[in-house]
C-alpha positions in Angstrom: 145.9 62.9 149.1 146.6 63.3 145.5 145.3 65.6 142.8 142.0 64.6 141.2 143.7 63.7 137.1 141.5 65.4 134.2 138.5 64.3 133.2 138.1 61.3 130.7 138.0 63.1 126.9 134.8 61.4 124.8 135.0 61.4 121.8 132.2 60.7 119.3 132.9 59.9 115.6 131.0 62.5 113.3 127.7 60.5 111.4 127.8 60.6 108.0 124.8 61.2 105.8 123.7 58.8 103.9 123.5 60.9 100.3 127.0 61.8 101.4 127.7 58.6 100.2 125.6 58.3 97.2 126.7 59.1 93.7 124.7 60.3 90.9 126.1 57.2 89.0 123.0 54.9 90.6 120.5 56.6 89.4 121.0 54.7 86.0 120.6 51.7 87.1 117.8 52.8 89.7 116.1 54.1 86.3 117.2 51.0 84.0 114.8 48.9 87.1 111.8 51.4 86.7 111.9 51.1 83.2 111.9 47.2 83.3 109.4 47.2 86.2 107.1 49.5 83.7 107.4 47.4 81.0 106.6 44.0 83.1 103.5 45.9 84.3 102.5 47.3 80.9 103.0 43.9 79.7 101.0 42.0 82.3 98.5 45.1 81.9 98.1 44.6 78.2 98.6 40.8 77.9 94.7 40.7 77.8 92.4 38.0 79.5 92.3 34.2 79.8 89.5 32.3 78.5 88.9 28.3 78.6 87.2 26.7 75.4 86.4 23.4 75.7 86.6 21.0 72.7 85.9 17.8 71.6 89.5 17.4 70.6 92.4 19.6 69.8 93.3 18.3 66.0 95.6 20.9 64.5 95.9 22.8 67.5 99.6 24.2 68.8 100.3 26.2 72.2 101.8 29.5 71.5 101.1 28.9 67.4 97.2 28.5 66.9 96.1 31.7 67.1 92.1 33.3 68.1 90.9 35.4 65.5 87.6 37.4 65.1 86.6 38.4 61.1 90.1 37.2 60.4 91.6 39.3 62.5 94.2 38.1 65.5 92.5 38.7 68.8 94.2 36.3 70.6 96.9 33.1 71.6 96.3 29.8 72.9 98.8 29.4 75.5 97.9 26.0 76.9 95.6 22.6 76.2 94.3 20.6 79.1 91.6 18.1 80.2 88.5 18.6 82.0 87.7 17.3 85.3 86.7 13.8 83.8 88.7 13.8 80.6 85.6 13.9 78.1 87.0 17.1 76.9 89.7 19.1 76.0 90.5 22.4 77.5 92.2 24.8 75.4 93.7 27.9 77.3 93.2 31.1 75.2 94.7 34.7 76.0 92.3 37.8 74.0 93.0 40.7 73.7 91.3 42.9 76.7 89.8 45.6 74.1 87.7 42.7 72.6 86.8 40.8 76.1 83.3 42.6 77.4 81.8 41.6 74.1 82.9 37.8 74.9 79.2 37.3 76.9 77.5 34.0 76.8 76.4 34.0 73.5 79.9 33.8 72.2 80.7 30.9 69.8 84.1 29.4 69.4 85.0 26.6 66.6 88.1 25.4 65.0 88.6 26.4 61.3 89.4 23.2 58.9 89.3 22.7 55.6 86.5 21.1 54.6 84.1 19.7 51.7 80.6 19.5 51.7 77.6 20.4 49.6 77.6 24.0 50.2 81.2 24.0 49.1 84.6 24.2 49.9 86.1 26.3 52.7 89.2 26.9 55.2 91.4 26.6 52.2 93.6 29.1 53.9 94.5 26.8 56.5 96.3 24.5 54.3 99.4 26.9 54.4 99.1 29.0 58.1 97.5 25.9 60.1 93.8 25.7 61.6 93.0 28.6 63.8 90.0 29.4 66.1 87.1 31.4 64.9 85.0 33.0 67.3 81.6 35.3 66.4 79.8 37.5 68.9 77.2 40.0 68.6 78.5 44.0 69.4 76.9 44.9 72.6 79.2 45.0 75.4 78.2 42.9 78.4 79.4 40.8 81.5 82.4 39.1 81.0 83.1 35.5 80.7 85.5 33.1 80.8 84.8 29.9 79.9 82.9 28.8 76.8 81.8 25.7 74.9 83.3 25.3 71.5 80.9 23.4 68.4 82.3 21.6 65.7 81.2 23.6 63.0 80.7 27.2 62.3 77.0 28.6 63.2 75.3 28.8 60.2 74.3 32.6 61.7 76.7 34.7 63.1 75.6 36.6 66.5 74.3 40.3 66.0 72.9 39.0 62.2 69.9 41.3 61.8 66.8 39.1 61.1 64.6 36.5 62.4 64.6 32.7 63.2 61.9 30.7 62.7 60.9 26.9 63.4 60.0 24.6 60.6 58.3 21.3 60.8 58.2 18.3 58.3 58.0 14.7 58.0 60.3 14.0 55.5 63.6 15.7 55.8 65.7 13.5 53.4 66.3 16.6 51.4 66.8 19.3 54.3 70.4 19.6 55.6 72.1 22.2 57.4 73.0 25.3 55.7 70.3 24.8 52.7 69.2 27.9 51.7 65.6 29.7 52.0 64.4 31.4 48.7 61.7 34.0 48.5 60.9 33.9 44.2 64.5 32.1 43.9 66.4 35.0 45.6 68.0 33.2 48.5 67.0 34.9 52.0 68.5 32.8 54.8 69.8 29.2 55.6 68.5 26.7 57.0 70.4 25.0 60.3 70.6 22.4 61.4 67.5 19.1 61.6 66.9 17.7 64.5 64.0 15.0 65.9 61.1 15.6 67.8 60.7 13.5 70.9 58.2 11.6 69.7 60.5 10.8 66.8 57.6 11.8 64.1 58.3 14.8 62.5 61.8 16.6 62.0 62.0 20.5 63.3 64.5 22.6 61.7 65.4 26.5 62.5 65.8 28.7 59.2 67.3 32.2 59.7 65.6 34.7 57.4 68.0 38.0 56.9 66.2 41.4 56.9 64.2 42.7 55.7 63.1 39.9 54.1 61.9 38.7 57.6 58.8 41.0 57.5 57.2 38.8 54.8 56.9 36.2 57.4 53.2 35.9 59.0 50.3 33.3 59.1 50.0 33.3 55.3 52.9 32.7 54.7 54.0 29.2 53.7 56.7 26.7 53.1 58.0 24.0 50.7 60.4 21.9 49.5 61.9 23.4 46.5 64.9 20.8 46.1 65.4 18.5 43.4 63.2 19.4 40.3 59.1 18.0 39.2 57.6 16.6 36.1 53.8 16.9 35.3 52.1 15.8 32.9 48.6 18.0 31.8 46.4 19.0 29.3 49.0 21.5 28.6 51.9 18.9 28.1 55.1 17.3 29.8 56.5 20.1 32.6 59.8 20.3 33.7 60.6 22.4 36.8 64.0 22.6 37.8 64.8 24.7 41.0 68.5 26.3 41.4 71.7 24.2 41.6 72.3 24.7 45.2 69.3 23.7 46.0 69.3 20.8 44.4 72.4 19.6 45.0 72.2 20.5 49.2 68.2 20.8 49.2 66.4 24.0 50.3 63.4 25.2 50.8 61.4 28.0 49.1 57.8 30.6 50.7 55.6 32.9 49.6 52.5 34.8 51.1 49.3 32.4 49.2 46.5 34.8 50.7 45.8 38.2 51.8 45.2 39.3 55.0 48.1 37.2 57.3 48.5 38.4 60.9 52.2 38.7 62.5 52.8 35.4 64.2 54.6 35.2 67.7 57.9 33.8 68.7 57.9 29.7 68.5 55.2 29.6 66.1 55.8 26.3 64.2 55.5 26.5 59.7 54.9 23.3 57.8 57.2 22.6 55.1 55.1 21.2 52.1 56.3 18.7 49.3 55.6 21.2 46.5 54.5 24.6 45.9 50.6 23.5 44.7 50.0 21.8 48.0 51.4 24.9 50.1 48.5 27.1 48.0 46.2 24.5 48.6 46.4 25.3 51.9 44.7 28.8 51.5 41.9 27.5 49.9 41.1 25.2 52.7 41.5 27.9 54.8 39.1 29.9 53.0 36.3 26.9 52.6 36.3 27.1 56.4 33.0 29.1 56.1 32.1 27.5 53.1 28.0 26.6 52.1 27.4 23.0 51.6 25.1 21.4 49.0 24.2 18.1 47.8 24.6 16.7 44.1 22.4 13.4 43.5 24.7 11.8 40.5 23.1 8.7 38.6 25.7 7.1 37.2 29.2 5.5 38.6 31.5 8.1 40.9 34.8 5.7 40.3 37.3 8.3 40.9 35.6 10.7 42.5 36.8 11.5 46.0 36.8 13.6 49.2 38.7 16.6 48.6 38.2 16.8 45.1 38.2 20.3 43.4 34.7 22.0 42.3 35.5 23.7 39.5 33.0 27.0 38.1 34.5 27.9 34.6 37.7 26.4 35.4 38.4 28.0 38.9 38.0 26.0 41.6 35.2 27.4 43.5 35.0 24.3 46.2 35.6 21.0 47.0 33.8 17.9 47.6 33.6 17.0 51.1 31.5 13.4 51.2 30.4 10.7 48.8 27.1 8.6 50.0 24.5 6.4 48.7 21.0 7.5 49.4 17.9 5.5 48.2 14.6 7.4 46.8 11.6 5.8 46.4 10.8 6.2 42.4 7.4 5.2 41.0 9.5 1.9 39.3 10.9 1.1 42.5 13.6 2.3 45.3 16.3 4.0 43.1 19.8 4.1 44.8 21.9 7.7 43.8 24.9 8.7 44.2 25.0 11.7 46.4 28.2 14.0 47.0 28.2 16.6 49.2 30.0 20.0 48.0 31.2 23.0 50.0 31.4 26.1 48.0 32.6 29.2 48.7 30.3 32.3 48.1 33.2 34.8 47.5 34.4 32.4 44.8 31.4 32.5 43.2 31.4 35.9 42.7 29.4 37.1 45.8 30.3 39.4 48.2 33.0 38.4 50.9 30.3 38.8 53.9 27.7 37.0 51.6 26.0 34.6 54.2 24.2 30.8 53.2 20.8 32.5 52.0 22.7 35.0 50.0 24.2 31.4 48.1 20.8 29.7 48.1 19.6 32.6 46.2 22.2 33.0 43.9 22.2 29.5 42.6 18.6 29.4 42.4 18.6 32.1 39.8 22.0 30.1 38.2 19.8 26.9 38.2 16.7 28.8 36.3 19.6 29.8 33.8 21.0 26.9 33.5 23.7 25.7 35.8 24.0 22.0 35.9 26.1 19.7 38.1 28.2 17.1 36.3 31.4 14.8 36.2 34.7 15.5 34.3 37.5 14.3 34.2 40.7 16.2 35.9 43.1 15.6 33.6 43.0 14.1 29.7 45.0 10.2 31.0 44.3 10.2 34.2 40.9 8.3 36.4 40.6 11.4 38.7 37.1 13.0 38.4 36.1 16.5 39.8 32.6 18.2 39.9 32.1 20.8 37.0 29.5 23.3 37.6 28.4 24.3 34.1 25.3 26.9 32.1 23.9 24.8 29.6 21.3 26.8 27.6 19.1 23.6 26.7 19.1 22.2 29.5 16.0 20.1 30.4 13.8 22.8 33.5 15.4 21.8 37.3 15.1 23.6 40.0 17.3 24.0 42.6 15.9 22.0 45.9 16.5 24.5 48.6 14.0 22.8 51.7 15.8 19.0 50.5 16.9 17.3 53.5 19.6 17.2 54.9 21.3 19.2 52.7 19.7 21.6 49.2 20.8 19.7 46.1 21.6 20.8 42.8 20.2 19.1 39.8 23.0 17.4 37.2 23.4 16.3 34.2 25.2 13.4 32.5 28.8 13.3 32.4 30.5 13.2 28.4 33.1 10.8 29.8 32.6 8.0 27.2 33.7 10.6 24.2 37.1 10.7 26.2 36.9 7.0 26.2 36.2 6.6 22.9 38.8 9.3 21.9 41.2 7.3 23.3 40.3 4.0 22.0 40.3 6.1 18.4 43.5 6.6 19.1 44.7 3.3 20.2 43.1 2.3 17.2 45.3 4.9 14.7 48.0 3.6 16.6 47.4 0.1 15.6 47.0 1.4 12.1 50.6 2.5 11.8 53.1 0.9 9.9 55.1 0.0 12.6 56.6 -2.9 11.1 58.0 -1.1 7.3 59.4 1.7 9.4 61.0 -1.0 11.9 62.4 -2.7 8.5 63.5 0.8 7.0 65.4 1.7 10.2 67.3 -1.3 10.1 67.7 -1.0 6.9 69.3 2.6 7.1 71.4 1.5 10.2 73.0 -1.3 7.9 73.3 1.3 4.6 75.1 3.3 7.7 77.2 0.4 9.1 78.6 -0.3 5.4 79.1 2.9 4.9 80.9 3.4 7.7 83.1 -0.2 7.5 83.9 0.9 3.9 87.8 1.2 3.3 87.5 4.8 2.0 85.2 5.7 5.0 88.9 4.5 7.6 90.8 6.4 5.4 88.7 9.4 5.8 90.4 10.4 9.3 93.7 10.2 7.6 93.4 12.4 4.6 91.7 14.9 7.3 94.7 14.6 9.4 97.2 15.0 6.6 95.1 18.1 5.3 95.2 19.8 8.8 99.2 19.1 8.7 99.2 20.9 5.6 97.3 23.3 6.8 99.5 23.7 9.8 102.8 24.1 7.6 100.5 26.5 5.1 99.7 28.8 7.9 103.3 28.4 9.4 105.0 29.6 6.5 106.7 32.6 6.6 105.5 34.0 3.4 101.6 33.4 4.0 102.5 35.0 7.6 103.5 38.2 5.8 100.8 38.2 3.5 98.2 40.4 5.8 101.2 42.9 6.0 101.1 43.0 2.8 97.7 43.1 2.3 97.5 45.8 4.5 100.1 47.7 2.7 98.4 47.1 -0.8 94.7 48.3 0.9 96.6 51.5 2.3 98.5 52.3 -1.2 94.6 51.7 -2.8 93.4 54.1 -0.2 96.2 56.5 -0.9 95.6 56.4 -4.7 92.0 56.5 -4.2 92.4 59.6 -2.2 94.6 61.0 -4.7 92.3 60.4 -7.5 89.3 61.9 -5.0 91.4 64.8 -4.9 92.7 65.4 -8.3 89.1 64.8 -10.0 90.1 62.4 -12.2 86.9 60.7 -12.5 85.4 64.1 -14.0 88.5 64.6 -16.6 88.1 61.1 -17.6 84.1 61.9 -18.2 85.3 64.9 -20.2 87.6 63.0 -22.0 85.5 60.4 -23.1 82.3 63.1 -24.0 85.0 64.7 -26.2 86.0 61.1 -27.8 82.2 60.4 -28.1 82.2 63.9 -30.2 84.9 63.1 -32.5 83.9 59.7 -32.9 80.4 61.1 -33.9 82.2 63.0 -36.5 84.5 60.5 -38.0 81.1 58.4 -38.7 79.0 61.1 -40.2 82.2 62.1 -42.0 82.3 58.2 -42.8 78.7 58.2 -43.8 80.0 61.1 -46.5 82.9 59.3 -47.8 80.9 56.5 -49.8 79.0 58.7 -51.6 82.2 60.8 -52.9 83.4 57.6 -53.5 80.1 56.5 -56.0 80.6 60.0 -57.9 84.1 59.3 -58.5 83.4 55.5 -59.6 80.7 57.4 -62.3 82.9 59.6 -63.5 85.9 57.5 -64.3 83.4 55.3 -65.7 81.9 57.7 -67.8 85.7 58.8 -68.7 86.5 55.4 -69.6 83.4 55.0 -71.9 84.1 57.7 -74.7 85.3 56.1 -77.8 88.8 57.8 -78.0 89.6 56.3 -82.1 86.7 57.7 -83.1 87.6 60.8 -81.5 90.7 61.1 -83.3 89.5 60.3 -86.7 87.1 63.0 -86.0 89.5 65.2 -85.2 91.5 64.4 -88.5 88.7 64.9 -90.4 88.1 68.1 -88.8 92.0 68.8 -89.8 91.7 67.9 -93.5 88.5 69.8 -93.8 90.3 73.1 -91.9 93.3 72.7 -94.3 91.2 72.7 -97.6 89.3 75.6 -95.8 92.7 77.5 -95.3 93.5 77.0 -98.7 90.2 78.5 -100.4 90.6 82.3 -101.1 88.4 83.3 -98.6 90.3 81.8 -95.9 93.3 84.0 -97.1 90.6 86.7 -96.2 91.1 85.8 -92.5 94.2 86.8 -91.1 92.8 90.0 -91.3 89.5 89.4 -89.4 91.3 87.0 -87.7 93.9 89.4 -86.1 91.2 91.8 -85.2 89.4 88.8 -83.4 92.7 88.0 -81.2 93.2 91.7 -80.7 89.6 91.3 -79.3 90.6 87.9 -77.3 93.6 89.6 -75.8 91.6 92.5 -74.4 89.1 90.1 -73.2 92.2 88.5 -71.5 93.9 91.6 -70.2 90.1 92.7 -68.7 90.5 89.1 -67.0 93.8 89.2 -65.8 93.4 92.1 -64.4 90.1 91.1 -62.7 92.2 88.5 -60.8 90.7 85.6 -62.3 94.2 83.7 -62.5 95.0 84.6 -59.2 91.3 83.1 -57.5 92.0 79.9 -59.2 95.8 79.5 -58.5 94.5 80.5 -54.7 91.8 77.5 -55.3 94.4 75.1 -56.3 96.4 75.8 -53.5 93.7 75.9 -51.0 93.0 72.1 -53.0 96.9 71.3 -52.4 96.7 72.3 -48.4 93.6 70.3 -48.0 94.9 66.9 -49.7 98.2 68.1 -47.1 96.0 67.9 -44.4 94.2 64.7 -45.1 97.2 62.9 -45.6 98.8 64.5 -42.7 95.5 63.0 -40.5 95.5 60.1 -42.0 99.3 59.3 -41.2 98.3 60.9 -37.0 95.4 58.2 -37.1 97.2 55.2 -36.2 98.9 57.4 -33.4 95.6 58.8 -32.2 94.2 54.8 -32.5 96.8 54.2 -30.0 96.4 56.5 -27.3 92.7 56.3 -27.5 93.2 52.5 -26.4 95.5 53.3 -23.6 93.1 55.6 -22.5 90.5 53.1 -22.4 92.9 50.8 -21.1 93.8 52.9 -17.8 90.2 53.7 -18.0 89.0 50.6 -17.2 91.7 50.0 -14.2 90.1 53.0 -12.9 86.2 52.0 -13.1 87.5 48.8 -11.9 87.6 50.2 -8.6 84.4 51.2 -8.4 83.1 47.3 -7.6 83.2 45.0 -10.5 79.2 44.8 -10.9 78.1 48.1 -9.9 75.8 50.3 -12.6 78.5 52.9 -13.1 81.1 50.3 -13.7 78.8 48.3 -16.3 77.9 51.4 -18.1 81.2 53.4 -18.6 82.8 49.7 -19.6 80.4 49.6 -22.0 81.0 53.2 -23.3 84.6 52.0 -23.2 84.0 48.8 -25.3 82.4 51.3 -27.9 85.5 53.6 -27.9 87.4 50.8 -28.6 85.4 49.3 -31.2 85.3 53.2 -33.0 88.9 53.3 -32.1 90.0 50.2 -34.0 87.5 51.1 -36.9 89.8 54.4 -37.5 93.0 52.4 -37.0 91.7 50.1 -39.7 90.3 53.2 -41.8 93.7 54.6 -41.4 96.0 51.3 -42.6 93.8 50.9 -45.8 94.6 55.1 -45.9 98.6 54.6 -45.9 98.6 51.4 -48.0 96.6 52.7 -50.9 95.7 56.3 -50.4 93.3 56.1 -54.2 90.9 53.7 -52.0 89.6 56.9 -51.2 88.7 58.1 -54.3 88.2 54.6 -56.7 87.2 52.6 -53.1 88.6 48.8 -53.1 
């Protein structure tokens, strides 16, 4: 038996942990994938929603270029074009932006922007450089989301979520109606037009017009429609008439409303406006409306109705107060024989008249019965001064012959007429076919062609050709004028000169020259005043000296002296008498009594007064002759004073009163001025011409 060995040892390897093993290194890369798995979700989040648009074609349109934009803002990418199921259109893939896709409902338009030229103008100009895009439009209410849409081919002429109101037009001509024409209220342009299409029948052309708020509450059942493209000539009483409507719509047609009558009622959704050919049948239209409840009467006429017709106005003091609605022939037995009259029938309209607006038929009946007894008459005129149209005229002739109006006639009252005054149209016009003929068509036919031949050799004349010439070589010289340096400077130096007239102006303004020059020439005046009353002095001084030295040279001087001899010879036989050798005696007392007469003079100061008088004599020939030599000076300066004078007063405008009158004055200063410088010459040639004169 042996000894049982120790048990078998087990032993079990420790288990490691898993985040034993794991280092804080991984968690970058652990983070790096969240990151990228956030960034693939945000972007598949955020890369918005796919919509199909299907097209006609795809002209201009790139995968991953073209891009989906909304006001001209990008909303989107087109990431891929395909085909429909039977290859009649093209499919074009479009990822938008997710903000912008619950307003994409079923009203959503899509088109392709182009450029393109048409009568409204020219647009997607910006698509030459960046390429075509895709426009969509959409109103701004959020709804149920779709996906797929049907492109057009050009843009809706009103964009989704436009506040206003469409309308349906109807016409039979629509050669001047095109798509995006516009709608004018009184020329202001309220909506567009879109686009024509055919009735079933093929008859008439419906068009939708789009009227923009809040011109839309205008529209009711008075209101009404015409064709306002292109432009109208009339001819009236009143002359030739030109109507031209705006450019637009002229050039891509248009149409053009108003409200014609009071009282229109809001019309429902689809109701259906006629487009008229002009504005004057669309305003017709209320007047038929209001003849609906017209009265009718009956107008017997006895001469020809040529050009009379149904629907012809009724005119009462030139409104139109009716229309006729039926021309007949009705026979009346006469007491010559069956008479055959013309009858038309009339339907007038009571409020037009004058009477009240609920005024019923007896109301009328009794209103034109009075008019009749006053004397309203029935007659033809014509419509229009050229034309053969004839309307009824309900006129008030004072004479008229007594009528009555025929209430109880059958079948309908009649009011009496008169004869129309047609023929004094007809023969106005045949007196004026007649002047016509009278003019000298053929002498002013011969003077025209005579002045077109004066004109033809005028202008074949060889002076006439060279006429173009001498103006071209005149503009080169005026060219090279005008380029010249010098007459390029000359409005700086205009300027400058104008400034340096200011500035001396200004100076003179300041300095009061123009009253020292007034003083001045007062003071001249003066002295000139003297010097000719002291020249008005000088000839008679002159006269007294002539007399004297004439009566000077008249005595006899030998007789004198043989007198005086004689005197001698009879004094020396008187000294040689006795009693003359008495005299010394008597003679010496008679000098002793002549030299105290003497010595009482001299010492009175009578020697002394008349040297003092010579003197005084002697300074005042000193002075004259010392003026007269200062004359020619004061000659001189008196000119230049009348020179710069008149360069002064110059200024002052050549033909203004001050500058005629002080030049005047001046001309006078001169003229007194030379006088003295004359008067001065003669002075220093010969000083005795003022004593003897010439």
């Amino acid at each position: 038996m042996s000894d049982p060995g120790p048990a078998d040892l087990q032993i079990t390897a420790p288990r490691r942990s898993f985040w034993r093993n794991l280092s804080i290194v991984w968690l970058v890369p652990v983070l790096a994938l969240a990151v990228s798995l956030a960034i693939v979700w945000q972007s598949y989040n955020d890369r918005g929603v796919l919509i199909e648009i299907q097209f006609a074609n795809a002209a201009g349109i790139v995968p991953g270029e073209t891009t989906l934009r909304y006001r001209d803002v990008v909303i989107g990418n087109v990431e891929d074009i395909g085909f429909s199921g039977d290859l009649t259109q093209v499919v074009v893939s479009a990822r938008i932006d997710k903000q912008v896709a619950p307003f994409l409902d079923e009203d959503a338009t899509f088109w392709v922007v182009r450029p393109e030229v048409s009568a409204r103008g020219i647009t997607g100009l910006s698509t030459v450089l960046s390429g075509v895009y895709i426009e969509g439009a959409w109103d701004q209410t959020p709804g149920e989301v779709t996906t797929s849409f049907r492109g057009v081919s050009r843009p809706p002429l009103v964009q989704p979520g436009r506040d206003g109101r469409r309308i349906t037009l109807r016409t039979e001509d629509g050669k001047m109606i095109s798509a995006g024409a516009p709608v004018l209220f009184r020329g202001i342009e309220v909506g567009r037009l879109e686009q024509p299409r055919l009735t079933l029948s093929g008859r008439t052309i419906v068009v939708d017009a789009f009227i923009d708020a809040p011109h839309d509450r205008r529209i009711n059942s008075a209101t009404r429609f015409w064709d306002s493209s292109g432009f109208s000539i009339s001819l009236g009483t009143g002359g030739l008439s030109l109507d031209v409507d705006s450019l637009a719509s002229l050039v891509a047609g248009g149409i053009e409303f108003d409200t014609v009558f009071d009282g229109g009622r809001p019309v429902s959704p689809g109701y259906i406006f006629e487009i008229y050919p002009d504005e004057a049948a669309a305003r017709r239209t209320a007047f038929a409306r209001t003849l609906a409840g017209g009265v009718a009467v009956a107008v017997a006429f006895d001469e020809s109705v040529a050009g009379l017709s149904n629907g012809a106005a009724v005119q009462f003091g030139g409104i139109r107060v009716g229309e006729v609605r039926a021309i007949t022939a009705a026979m009346e037995d006469d007491v010559s024989g069956p008479d055959v009259q013309l009858v038309a029938t009339l339907n007038l309209e009571p409020s037009l008249l004058g009477l009240p607006a609920d005024a019923d038929e007896a109301a009328t009946f009794d209103y034109l019965e009075e008019a009749v007894q006053a004397g309203m008459r029935a007659r033809l005129t014509s419509a229009s001064l050229l034309g053969a149209e004839l309307i009824v005229e309900l006129v008030t002739l004072p004479d008229a012959e007594p009528a009555v109006f025929e209430r109880s006639a059958e079948p309908l009252p009649r009011l009496p007429s008169v004869p129309s005054d047609l023929p004094s149209f007809a023969a106005t016009a045949e007196g004026v076919l007649e002047r016509i003929n009278e003019l000298p068509i053929e002498e002013l036919l011969s003077q025209a062609i005579r002045t077109m031949a004066s004109i033809e050799t005028l202008a074949s004349a060889e002076s006439t050709r060279r006429t173009p010439e001498a103006a071209v070589a005149l503009l080169e010289e005026t060219r090279m004028l005008i380029a010249d340096p010098e007459m390029r400077a000359l409005p700086g130096e205009l300027r400058a000169a104008i400034a340096d007239l200011r500035t001396v102006v200004a100076d003179l303004q300041q300095q009061d020259i123009v009253s020292t020059l007034a003083a001045a020439l007062e003071r001249t005046n003066a002295a000139a005043a003297d010097i000719a009353l002291a020249s008005e002095e000088v000839p008679a001084l002159i006269t007294d000296l002539r007399a004297l030295t004439a009566k000077a040279n008249g005595l006899e001087a030998e007789e004198l002296i043989l007198a005086a001899r004689r005197v001698l010879d009879s004094t020396d036989a008187l000294i040689g008498t006795e009693e003359a050798r008495d005299l010394p005696p008597a003679l010496t007392q008679a000098l002793n009594e002549v030299r105290m007469t003497l010595s009482a003079l001299r010492d009175g100061g009578l020697i002394e007064n008349a040297n003092a008088t010579m003197g005084s004599a002697r300074s005042a020939a000193d002075a004259v002759a010392e003026a007269a030599s200062g004359l020619p000076a004061l000659s001189q300066r008196l000119e230049q004073l009348v020179r710069r004078s008149e360069v002064l007063i110059a200024a002052y405008g050549d033909r203004s009163d001050f500058n005629t009158q002080t030049l005047g004055a001046l001309r006078e200063i001169k003229e007194a001025a030379r006088a003295v410088s004359t008067l001065a010459r003669r002075i220093e040639r010969d000083p005795n011409s003022l004593l003897f004169g010439r």
